[in-house]
C-alpha positions as a Python dict, from the first residue, in 0.01 Angstrom:
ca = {
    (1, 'X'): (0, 0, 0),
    (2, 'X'): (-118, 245, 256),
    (3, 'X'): (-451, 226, 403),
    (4, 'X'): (-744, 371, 252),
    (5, 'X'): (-858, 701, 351),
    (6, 'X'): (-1143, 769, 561),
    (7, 'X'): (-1290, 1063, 387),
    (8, 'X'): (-1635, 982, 267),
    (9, 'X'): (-1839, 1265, 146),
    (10, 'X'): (-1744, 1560, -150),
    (11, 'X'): (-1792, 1798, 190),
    (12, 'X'): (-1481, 1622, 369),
    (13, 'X'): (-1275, 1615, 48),
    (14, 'X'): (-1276, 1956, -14),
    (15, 'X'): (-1186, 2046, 351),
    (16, 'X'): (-890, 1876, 294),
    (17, 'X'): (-729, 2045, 47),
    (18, 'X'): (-779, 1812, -223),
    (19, 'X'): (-674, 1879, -541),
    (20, 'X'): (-743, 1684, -876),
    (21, 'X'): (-450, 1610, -1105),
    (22, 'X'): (-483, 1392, -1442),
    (23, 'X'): (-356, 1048, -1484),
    (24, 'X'): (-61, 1230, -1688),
    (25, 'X'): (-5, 1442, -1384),
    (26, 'X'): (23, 1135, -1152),
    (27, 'X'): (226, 955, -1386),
    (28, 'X'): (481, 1243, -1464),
    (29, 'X'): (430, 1365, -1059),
    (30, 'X'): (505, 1009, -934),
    (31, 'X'): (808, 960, -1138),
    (32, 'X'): (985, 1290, -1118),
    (33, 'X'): (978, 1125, -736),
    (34, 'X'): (1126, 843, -838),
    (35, 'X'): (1387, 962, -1016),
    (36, 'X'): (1501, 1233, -723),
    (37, 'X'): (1534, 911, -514),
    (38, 'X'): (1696, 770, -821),
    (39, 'X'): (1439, 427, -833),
    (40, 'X'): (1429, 237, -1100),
    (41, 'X'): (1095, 284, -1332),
    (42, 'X'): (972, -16, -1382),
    (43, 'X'): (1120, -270, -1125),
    (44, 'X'): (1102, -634, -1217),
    (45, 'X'): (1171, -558, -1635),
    (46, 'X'): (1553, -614, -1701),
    (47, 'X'): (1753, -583, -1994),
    (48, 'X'): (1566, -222, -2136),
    (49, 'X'): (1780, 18, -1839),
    (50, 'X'): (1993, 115, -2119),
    (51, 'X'): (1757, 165, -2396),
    (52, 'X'): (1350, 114, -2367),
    (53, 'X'): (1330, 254, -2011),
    (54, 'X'): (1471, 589, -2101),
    (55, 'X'): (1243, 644, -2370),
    (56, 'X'): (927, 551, -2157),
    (57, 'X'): (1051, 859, -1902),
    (58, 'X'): (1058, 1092, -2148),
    (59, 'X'): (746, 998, -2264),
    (60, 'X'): (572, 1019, -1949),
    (61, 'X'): (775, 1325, -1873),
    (62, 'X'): (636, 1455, -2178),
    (63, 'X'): (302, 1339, -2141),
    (64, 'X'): (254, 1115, -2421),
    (65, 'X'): (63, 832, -2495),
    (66, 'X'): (308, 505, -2623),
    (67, 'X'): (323, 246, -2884),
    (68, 'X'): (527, -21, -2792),
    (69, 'X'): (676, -190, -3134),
    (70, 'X'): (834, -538, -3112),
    (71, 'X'): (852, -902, -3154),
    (72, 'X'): (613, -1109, -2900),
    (73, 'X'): (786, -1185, -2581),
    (74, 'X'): (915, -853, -2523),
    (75, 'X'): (759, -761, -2210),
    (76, 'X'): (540, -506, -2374),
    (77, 'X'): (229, -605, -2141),
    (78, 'X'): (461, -641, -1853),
    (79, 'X'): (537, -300, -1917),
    (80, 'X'): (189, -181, -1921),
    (81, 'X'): (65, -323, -1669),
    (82, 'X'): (360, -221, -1452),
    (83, 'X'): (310, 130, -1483),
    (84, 'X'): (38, 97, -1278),
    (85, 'X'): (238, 130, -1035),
    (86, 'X'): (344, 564, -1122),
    (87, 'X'): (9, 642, -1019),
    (88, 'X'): (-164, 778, -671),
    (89, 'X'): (-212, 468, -442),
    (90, 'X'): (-608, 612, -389),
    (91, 'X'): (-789, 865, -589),
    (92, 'X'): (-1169, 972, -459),
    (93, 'X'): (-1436, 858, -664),
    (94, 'X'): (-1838, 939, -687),
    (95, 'X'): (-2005, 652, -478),
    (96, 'X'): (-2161, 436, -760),
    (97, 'X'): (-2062, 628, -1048),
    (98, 'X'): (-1939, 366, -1386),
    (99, 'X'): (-1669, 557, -1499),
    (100, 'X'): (-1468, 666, -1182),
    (101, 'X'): (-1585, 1016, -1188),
    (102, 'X'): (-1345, 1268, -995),
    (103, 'X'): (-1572, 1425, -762),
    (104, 'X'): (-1484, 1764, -791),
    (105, 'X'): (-1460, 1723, -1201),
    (106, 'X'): (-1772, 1440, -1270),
    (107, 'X'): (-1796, 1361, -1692),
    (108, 'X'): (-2090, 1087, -1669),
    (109, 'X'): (-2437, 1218, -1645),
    (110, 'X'): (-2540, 994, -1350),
    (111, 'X'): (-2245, 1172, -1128),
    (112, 'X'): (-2334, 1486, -1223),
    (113, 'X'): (-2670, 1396, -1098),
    (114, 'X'): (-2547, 1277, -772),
    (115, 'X'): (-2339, 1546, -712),
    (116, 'X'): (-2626, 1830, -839),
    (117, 'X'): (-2822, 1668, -589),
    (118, 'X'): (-2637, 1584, -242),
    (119, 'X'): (-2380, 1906, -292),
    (120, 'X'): (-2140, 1870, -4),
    (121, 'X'): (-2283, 1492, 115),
    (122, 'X'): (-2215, 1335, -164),
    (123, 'X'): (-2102, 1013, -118),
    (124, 'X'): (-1736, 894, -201),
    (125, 'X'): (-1541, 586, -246),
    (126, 'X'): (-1181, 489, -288),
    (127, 'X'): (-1064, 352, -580),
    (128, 'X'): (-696, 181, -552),
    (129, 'X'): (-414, 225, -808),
    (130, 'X'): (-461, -153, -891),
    (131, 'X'): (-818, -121, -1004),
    (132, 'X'): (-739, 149, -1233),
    (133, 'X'): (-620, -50, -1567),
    (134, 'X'): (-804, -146, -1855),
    (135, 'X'): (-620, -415, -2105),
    (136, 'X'): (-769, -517, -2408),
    (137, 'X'): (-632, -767, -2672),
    (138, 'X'): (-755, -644, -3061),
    (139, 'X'): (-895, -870, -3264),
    (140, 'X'): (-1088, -837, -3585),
    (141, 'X'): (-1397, -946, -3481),
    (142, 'X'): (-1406, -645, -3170),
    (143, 'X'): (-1686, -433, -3215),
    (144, 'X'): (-1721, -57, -3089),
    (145, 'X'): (-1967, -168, -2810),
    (146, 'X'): (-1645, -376, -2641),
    (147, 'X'): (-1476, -37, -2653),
    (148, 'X'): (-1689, 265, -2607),
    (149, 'X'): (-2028, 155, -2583),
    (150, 'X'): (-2401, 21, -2703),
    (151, 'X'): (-2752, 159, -2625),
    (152, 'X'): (-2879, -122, -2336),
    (153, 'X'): (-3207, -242, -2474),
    (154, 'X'): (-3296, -300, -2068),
    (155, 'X'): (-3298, 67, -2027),
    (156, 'X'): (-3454, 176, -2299),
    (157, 'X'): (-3725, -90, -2206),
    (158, 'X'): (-3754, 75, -1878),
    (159, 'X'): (-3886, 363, -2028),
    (160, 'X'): (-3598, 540, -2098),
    (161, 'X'): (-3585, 738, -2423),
    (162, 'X'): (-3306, 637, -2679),
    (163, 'X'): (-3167, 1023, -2636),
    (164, 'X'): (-3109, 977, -2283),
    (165, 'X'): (-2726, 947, -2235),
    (166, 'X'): (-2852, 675, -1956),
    (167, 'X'): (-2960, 425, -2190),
    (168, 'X'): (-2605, 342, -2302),
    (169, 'X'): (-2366, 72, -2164),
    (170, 'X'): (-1966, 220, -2141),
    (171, 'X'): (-1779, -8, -2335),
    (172, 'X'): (-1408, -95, -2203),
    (173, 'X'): (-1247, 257, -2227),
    (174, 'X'): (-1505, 462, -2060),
    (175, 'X'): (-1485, 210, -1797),
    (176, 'X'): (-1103, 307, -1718),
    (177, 'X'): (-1146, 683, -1714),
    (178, 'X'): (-877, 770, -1512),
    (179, 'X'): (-684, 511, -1522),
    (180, 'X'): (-420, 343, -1798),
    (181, 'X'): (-584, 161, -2105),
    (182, 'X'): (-346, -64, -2258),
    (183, 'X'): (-466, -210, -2604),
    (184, 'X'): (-257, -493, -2783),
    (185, 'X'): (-196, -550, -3108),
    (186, 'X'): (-335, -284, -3223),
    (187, 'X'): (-275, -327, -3594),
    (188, 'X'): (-564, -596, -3611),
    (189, 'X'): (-796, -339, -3439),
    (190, 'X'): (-1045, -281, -3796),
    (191, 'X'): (-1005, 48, -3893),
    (192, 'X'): (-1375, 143, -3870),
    (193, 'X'): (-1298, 18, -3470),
    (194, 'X'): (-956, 232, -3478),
    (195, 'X'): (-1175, 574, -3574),
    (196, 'X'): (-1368, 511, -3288),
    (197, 'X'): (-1057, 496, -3066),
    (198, 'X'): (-935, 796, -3237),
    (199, 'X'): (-1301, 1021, -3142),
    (200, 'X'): (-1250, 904, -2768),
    (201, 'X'): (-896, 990, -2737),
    (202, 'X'): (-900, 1274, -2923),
    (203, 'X'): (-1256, 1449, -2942),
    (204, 'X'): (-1378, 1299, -2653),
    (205, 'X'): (-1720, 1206, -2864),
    (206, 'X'): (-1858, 915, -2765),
    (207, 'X'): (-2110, 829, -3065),
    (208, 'X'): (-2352, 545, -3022),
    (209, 'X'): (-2619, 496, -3278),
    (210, 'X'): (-2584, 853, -3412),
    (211, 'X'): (-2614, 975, -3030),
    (212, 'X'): (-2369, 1167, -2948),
    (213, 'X'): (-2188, 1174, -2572),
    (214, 'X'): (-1918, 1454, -2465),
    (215, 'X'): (-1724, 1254, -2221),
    (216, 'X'): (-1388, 1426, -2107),
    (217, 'X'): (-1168, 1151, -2011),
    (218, 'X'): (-883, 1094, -1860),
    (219, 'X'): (-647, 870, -2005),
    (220, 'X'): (-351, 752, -2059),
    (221, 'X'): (-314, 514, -2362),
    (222, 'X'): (-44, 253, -2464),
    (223, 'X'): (-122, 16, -2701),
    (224, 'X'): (174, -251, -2827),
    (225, 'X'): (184, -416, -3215),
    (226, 'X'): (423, -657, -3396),
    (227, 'X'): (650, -496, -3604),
    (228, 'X'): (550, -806, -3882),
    (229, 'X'): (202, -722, -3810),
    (230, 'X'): (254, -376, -3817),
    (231, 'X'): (298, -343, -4196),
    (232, 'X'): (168, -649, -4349),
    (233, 'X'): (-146, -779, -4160),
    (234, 'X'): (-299, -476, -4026),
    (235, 'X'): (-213, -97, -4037),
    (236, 'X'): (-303, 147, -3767),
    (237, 'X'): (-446, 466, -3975),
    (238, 'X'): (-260, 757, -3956),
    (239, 'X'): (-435, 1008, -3783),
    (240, 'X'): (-511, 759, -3454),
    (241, 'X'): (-125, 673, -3522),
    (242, 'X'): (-27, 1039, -3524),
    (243, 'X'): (-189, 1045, -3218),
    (244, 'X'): (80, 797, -2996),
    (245, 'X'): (328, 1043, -2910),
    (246, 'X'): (635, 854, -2838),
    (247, 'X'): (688, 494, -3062),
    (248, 'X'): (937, 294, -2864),
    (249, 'X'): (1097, -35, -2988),
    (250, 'X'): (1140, -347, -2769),
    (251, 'X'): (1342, -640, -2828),
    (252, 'X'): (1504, -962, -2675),
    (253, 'X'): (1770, -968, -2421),
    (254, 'X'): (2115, -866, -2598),
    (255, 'X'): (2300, -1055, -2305),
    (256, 'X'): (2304, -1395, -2183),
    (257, 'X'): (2376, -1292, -1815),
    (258, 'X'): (2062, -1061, -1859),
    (259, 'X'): (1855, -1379, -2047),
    (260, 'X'): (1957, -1576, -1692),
    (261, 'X'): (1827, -1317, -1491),
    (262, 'X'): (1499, -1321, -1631),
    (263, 'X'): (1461, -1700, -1659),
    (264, 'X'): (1567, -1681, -1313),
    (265, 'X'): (1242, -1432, -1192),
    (266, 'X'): (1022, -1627, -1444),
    (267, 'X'): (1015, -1927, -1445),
    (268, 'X'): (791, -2153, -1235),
    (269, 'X'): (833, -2200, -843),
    (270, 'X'): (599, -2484, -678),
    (271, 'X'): (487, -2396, -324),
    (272, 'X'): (524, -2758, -247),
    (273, 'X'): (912, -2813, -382),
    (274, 'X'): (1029, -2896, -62),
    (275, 'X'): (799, -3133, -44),
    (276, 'X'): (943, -3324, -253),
    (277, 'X'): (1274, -3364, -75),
    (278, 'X'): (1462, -3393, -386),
    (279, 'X'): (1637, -3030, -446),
    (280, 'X'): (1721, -2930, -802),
    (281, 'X'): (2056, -2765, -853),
    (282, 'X'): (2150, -2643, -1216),
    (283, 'X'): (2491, -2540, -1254),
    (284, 'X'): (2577, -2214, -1439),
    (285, 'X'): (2694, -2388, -1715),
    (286, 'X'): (2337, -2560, -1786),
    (287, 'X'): (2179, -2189, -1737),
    (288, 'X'): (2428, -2058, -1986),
    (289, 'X'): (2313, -2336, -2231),
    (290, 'X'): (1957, -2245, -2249),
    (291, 'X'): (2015, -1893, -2280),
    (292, 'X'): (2296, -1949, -2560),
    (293, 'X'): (2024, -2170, -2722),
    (294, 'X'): (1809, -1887, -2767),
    (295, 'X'): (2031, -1623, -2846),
    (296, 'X'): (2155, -1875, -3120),
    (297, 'X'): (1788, -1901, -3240),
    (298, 'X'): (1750, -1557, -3265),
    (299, 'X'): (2015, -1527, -3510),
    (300, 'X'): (1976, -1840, -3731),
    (301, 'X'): (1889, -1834, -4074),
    (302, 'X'): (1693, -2138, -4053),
    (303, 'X'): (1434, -1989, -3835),
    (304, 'X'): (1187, -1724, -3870),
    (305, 'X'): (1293, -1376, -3776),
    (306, 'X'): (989, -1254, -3813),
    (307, 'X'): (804, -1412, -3527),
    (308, 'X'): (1092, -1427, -3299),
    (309, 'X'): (1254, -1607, -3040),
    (310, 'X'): (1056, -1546, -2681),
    (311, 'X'): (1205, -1578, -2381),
    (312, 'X'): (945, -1780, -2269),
    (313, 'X'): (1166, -2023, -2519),
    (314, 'X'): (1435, -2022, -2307),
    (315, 'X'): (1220, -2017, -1961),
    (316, 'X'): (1031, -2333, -2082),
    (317, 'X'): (1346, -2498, -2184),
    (318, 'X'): (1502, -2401, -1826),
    (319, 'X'): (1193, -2571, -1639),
    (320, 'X'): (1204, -2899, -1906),
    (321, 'X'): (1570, -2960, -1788),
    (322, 'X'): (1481, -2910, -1448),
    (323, 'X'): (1192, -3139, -1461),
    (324, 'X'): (1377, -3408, -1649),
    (325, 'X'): (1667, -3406, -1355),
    (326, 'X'): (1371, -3419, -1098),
    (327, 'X'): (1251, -3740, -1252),
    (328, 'X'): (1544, -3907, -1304),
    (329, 'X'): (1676, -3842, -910),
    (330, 'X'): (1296, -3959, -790),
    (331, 'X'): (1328, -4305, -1025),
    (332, 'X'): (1717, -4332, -865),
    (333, 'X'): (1651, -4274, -541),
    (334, 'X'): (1909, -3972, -548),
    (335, 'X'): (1883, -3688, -302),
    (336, 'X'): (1996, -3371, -505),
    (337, 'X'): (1910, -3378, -881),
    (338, 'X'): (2081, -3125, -1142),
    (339, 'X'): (2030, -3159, -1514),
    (340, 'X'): (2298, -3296, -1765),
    (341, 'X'): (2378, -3260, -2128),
    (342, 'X'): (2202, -3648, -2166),
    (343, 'X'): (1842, -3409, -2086),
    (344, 'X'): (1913, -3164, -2355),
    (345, 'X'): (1689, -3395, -2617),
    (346, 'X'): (1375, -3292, -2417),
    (347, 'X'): (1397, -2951, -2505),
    (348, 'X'): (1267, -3069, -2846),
    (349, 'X'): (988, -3034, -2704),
    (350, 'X'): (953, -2705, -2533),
    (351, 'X'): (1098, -2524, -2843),
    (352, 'X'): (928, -2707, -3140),
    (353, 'X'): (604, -2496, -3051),
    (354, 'X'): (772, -2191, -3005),
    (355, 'X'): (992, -2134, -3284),
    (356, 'X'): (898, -2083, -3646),
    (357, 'X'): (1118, -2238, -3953),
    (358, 'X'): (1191, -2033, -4217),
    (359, 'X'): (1058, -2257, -4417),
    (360, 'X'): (856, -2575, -4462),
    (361, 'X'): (1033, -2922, -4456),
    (362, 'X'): (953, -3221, -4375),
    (363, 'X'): (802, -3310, -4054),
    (364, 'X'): (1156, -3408, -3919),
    (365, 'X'): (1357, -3086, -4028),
    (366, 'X'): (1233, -2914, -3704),
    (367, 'X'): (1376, -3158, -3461),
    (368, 'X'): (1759, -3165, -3693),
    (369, 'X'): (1740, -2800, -3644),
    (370, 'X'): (1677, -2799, -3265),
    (371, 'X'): (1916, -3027, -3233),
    (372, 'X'): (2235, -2838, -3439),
    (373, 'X'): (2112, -2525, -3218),
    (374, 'X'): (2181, -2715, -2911),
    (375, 'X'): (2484, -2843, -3035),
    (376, 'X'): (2604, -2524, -3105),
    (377, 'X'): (2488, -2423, -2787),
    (378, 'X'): (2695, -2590, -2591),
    (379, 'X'): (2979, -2620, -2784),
    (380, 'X'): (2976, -2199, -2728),
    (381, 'X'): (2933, -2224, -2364),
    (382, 'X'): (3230, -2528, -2338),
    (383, 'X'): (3472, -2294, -2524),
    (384, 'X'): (3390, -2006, -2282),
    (385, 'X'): (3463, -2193, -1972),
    (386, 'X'): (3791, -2379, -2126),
    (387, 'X'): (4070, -2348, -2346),
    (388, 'X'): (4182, -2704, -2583),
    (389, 'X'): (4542, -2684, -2482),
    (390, 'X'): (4436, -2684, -2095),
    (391, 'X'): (4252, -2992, -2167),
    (392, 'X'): (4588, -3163, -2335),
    (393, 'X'): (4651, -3423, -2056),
    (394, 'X'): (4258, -3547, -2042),
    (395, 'X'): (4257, -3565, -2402),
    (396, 'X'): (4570, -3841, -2381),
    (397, 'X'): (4409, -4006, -2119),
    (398, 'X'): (4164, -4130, -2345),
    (399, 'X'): (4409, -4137, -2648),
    (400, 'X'): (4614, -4404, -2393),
    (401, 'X'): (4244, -4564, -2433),
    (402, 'X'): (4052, -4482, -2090),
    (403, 'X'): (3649, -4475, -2213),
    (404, 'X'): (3365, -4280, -1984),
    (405, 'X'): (2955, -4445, -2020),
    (406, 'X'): (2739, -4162, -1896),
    (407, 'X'): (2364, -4133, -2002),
    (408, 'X'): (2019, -4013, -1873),
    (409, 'X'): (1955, -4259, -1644),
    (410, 'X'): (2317, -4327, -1527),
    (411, 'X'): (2326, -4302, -1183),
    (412, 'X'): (2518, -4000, -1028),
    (413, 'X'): (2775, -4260, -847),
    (414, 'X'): (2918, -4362, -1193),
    (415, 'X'): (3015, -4047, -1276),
    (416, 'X'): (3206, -4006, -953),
    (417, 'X'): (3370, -4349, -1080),
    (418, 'X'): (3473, -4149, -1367),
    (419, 'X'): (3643, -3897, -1174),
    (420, 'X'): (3864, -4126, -929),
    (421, 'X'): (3944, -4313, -1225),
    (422, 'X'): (4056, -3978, -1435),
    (423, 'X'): (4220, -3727, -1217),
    (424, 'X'): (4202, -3528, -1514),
    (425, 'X'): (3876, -3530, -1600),
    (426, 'X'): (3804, -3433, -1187),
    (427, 'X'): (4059, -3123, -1260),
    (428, 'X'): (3820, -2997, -1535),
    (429, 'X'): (3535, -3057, -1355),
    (430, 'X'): (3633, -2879, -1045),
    (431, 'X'): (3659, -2529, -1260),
    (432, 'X'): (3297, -2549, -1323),
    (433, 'X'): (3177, -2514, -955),
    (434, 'X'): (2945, -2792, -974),
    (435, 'X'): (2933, -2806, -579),
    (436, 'X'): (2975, -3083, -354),
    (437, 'X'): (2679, -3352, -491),
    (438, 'X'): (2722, -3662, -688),
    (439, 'X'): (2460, -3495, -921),
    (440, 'X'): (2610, -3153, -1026),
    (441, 'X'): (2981, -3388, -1048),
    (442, 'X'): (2793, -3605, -1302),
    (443, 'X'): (2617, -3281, -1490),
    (444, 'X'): (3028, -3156, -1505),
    (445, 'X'): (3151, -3482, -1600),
    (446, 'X'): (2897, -3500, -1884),
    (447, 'X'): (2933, -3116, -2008),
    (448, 'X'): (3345, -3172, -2096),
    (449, 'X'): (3317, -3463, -2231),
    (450, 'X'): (3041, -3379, -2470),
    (451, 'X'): (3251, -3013, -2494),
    (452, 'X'): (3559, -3231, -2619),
    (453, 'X'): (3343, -3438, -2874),
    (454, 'X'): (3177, -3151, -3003),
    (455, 'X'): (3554, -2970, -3054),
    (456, 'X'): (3601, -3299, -3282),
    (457, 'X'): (3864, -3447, -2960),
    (458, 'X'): (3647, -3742, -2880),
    (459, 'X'): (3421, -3999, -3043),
    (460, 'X'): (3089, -4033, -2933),
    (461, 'X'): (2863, -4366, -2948),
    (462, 'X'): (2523, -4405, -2848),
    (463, 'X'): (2422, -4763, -2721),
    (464, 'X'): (2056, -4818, -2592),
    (465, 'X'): (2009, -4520, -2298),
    (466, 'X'): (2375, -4475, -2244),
    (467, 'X'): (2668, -4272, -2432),
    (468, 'X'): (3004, -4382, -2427),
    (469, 'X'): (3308, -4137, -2495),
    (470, 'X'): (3629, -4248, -2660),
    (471, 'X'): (3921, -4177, -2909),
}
């Protein structure tokens, strides 16, 4: 961000050639910029280039205000808040005014004031594109003083009368005059709350105990809802929903690759990793899994639809793997840990709470139905990366009766047994570009055998913490 500018009084400002635009201006200004330099948007939001994203410029081209419609985990707040980033890096503001009065176009009664008073020394101040966004989750129990305003029983006990516009307290909105005020969920906003919305976007009347305000702000609304919640919990009413111009559905990455990518930017980094001295190295493969896991989710009939399938899903199940592997290689003494298909059972855990069954079962059903997803899961990803008939001389390897003992706590130098002993199974392995470590061999070793069980070519028996493949 560029450095803050060093005019300080209305006299300077208008020396300079100032001129005022709206926050629709700056918005639609900033990214007709962008896209003559051809920049992306919204940088940082993947998966939308092809079909949100447009719709968001023409909004903003068109100067509307936006209802973002989908499922949670959507990036709809991301989105929000990342348009902060269309408007003016500094705007001028009235020195001490509450509702970031332009100085050359004041709405509030106290910056009029000012203004009426020091003329050309009125003070200024600088207010950055970061502090210029208002957020605001709905709830049933908000009231209309958390968005426009209440009468301040301080003032008024100060001697102020109740018709003095300085007796009342901005609520939320007000308070981001000029700025973007994103609102989510807006369907469980009460619709006595939602006609108050409506009068400030739209009339401009602030009304506060039957006082009346005529604020003209500047806004720029988006507000986000659920499509479930949309039409059976809550409604929006129809003239504050008339008043969105542009109604732009979200949804969940269509592509693995793209599901990677975000996991990727997302998930949780530890300033002290290194610290550890244990680095944690998760093939492609294992990446493909979790995102296959959700995309499988997303389409089963066995869970809920209706509250989706969040990335965040696949994110936590991304950092459970990664943890697990990090344990085991700290208990082994191993120097590089990567996950294996033996950690796929603690992902239980990081999808149980994020995933809703279609319906109720007993208190088992949940984990059965994680645990088909992940089957299915990898037995997608396997059949990407190999054909059957490729596999033909491993298979009769273990037809001639060679056996491979993996498990969670298996050390990785077992594995590497594996692969001296079975040339073949060291041929598969070395397609998957596991690298160079005992670990990621071990994580390869583990992912075709448990690909050639799952495609019914190997048994598969489970004895205390270890697994043992054989015909």
């Amino acid at each position: 961000m560029s450095e803050r500018p060093t005019i300080s009084t209305l006299g300077e400002l208008r020396a300079s050639g100032y001129r005022p635009r709206s926050v629709k201006e700056e918005l639609r200004g900033n990214l007709v910029d962008r896209l003559r330099r051809d920049e992306p948007l919204l940088p940082g939001i993947m998966g939308y280039d092809d079909t949100v994203l447009p719709q968001i410029e023409n909004a903003i081209l068109a100067g509307q205000d936006i209802i973002l419609l989908g499922e949670r985990g959507q990036a709809k707040s991301r989105i929000a808040r990342s348009l902060v980033g269309l408007l003016d890096e500094w705007v001028p503001e009235v020195a001490g005014s509450e509702l970031h009065d332009d100085p050359l176009r004041p709405v509030s009664l106290v910056a009029r004031n000012l203004v009426a008073e020091h003329g050309d020394a009125t003070p200024l101040s600088w207010l950055a594109r970061g502090d210029r966004y208002g957020e605001k989750l709905a709830t049933p129990d908000i009231t209309i003083a958390d968005l426009v305003g209440e009468v301040d029983p301080v003032k008024v006990a100060e001697g102020r009368y109740l018709s003095d516009e300085l007796t009342i307290h901005y609520g939320l909105v007000p308070r981001t005059n000029r700025g973007i005020f994103a609102i989510n969920e807006l369907p469980d906003l009460a619709e006595r709350i939602q006609v108050g919305l409506l009068n400030l976007m739209e009339e401009r009347d602030v009304q506060i105990r039957g006082y009346k305000v005529r604020l003209s702000l500047d806004l720029f609304v988006i507000a986000s809802a659920n499509p479930e919640d949309y039409t059976s919990r809550g409604r929006i009413i129809t003239p504050l929903k008339d008043r969105f111009g542009a109604q732009i559905r979200t949804h969940y990455p269509e592509e693995p690759e793209v599901e990677i990518a975000i996991v990727e930017a997302e998930r949780t980094a530890f300033g002290d990793e290194t610290a550890t001295s244990v680095p944690v190295e998760v093939p492609a493969f294992m990446r493909e899994v979790t995102a296959e896991l959700s995309q499988l989710a997303r389409r089963s009939s066995e869970v809920s639809q209706r509250s989706g399938v969040s990335v965040r899903v696949t994110i936590a199940n991304y950092e459970t793997l990664s943890a697990a592997a990090l344990k085991r290689a700290l208990r082994l003494g191993e120097p590089v840990a990567a996950p294996r298909i033996s950690d796929l059972p603690a992902v239980v855990a990081s999808t149980a709470g994020k995933i809703e069954l279609e319906t109720l079962g007993d208190e088992t059903r949940e984990d059965r139905v994680i645990e088909k997803l992940v089957q299915r899961a990898v037995v997608n990803v396997f059949n990407r990366h190999f054909s059957l008939a490729e596999l033909v001389p491993l298979i009769e390897r273990f037809e001639a009766g060679a056996d491979a003992e993996v498990g969670e706590r298996v050390p990785s130098g077992r594995h590497a047994s594996l692969v001296d002993a079975l040339p073949e199974l060291r041929q598969a392995v070395s397609r998957l570009d596991v690298g160079e470590s005992p670990a990621g061999m071990a994580s390869g070793v583990e992912f075709v055998l448990e690909g050639l069980h799952l495609n019914r070519r190997l048994n598969k028996e489970r004895r205390g913490g270890t697994t043992r493949y054989a015909r």
